[in-house]
C-alpha positions in Angstrom: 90.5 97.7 103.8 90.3 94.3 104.4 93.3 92.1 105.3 93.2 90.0 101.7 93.6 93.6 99.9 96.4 95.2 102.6 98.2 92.5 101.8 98.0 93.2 98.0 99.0 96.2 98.7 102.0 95.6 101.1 103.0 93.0 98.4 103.3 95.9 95.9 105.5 97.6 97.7 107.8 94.6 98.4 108.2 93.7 94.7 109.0 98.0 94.5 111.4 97.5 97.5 113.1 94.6 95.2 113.2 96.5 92.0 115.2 99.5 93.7 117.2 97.2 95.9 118.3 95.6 92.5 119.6 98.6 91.0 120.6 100.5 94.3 121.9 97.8 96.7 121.8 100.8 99.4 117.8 100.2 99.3 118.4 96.7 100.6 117.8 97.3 104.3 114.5 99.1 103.5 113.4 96.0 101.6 114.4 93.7 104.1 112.5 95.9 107.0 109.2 95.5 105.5 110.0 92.4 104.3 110.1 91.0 107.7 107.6 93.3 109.4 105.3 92.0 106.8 105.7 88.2 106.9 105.5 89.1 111.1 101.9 90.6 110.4 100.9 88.4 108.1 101.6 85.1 110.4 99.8 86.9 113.4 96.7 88.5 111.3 96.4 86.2 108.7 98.2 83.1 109.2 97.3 81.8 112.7 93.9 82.3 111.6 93.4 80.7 108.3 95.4 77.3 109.7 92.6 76.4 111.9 89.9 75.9 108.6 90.6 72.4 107.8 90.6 73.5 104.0 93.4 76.1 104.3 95.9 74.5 106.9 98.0 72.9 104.4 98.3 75.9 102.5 99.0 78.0 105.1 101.6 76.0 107.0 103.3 75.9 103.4 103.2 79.7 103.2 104.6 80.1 106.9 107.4 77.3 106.4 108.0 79.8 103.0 108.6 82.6 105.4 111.3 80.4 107.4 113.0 79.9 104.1 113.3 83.5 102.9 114.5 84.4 106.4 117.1 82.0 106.1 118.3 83.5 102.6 118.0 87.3 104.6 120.5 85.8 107.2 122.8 84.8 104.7 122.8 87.9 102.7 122.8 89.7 106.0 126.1 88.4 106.9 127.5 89.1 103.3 130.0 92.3 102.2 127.8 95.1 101.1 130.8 96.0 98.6 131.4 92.4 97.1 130.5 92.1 93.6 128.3 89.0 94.2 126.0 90.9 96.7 123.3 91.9 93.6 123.5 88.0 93.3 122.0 87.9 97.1 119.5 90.7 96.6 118.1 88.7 93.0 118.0 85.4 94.9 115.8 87.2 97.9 113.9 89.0 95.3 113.3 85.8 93.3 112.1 83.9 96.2 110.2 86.7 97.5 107.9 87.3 94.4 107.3 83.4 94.0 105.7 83.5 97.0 103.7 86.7 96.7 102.4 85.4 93.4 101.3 82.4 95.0 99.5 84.0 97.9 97.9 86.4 95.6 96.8 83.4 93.4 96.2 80.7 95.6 95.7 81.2 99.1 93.7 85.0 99.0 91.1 83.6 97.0 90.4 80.5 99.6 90.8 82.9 102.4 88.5 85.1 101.0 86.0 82.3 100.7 85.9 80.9 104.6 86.6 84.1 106.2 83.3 86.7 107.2 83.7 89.6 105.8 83.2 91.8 109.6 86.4 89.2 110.2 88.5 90.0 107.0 87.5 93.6 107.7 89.0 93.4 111.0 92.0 91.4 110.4 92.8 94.3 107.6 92.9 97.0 110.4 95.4 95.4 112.7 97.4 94.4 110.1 97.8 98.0 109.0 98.1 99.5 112.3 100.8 97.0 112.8 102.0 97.4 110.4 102.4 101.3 110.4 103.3 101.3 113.5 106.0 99.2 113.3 107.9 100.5 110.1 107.2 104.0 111.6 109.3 103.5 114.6 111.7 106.0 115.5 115.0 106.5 117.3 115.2 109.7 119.5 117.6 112.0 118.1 120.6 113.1 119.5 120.8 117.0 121.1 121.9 119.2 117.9 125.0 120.0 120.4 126.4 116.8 120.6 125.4 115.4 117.6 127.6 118.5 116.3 130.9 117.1 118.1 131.0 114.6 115.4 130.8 115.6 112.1 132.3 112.5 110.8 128.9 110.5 112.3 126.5 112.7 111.7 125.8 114.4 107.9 123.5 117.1 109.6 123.4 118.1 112.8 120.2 119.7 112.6 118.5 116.3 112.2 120.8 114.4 114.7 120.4 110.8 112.2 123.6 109.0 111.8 124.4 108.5 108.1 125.5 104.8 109.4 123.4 102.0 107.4 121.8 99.8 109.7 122.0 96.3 110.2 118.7 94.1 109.5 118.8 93.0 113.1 118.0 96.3 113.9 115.1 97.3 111.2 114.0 93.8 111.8 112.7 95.9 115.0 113.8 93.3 117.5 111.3 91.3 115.9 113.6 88.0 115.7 114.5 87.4 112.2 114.8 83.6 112.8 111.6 83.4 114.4 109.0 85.5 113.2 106.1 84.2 115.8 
């Protein structure tokens, strides 16, 4: 898959991620993870690339300064009570944003990039950004021993699987990635 049509496809599953995250606010956090780990992938496999053809460095310092603003409106919403009734308001204003942007990738930018970029090149760019990628959203916490993790109930829904029912914060999906500074 080439890295024009991964991220198609990684866009699909955004606007998805915004959809549920609409209805069930608890699917936030999941939206948010890819969210970032896709704009992180995308500036490093895509972005850095396509700013050094003279015809696509406007357009891609646009789409890169886009990223900066929908990571400021994911450190606002962040920061904001899970339980208030304007949080749907944060999640609508992300989502908003979001799918503006992917529609103008999709429309604008892919086509151009598909034009000055080889094919062996787009071809490549497509694998790292979906081992990345996977890799990335695929990360996983050891689990605590079943023993402990037994000692508290309260913490841990089943001890079998040792996962703490706590939701957690975007700092930590965001992977350490730096949600101010994707780069």
């Amino acid at each position: 898959m080439n890295v024009v049509e991964a991220l198609v496809a990684h866009h699909a599953t955004l606007r998805q991620l915004y959809r549920q995250a609409e209805t069930n606010p608890s699917k936030f956090d999941t939206f948010i993870q890819h969210l970032v780990v896709h704009h992180t992938m995308e500036e490093k496999y895509f972005y850095d690339l396509l700013q050094e053809f003279d015809e696509a460095e406007h357009d891609a310092l646009e789409a890169v300064n886009e990223h900066h603003i929908i990571e400021m409106i994911i450190k606002d919403a962040e920061g904001f009570p899970r339980d208030h009734r304007n949080f749907p308001i944060k999640i609508e204003g992300l989502g908003e944003y979001t799918v503006h942007h992917l529609d103008e990738e999709e429309e604008e930018i892919f086509p151009l990039a598909s034009q000055l970029f080889d094919a062996a090149d787009l071809d490549t760019l497509g694998g790292l950004f979906e081992k990345a990628k996977d890799q990335l959203l695929g990360v996983s916490l050891p689990e605590l021993p079943k023993a402990l993790a037994a000692k508290f109930p309260g913490l841990y829904a089943n001890a079998e699987a040792a996962q703490p029912q706590t939701r957690p914060r975007v700092s930590d999906t965001a992977l350490g990635l730096g949600i101010g500074g994707l780069k």
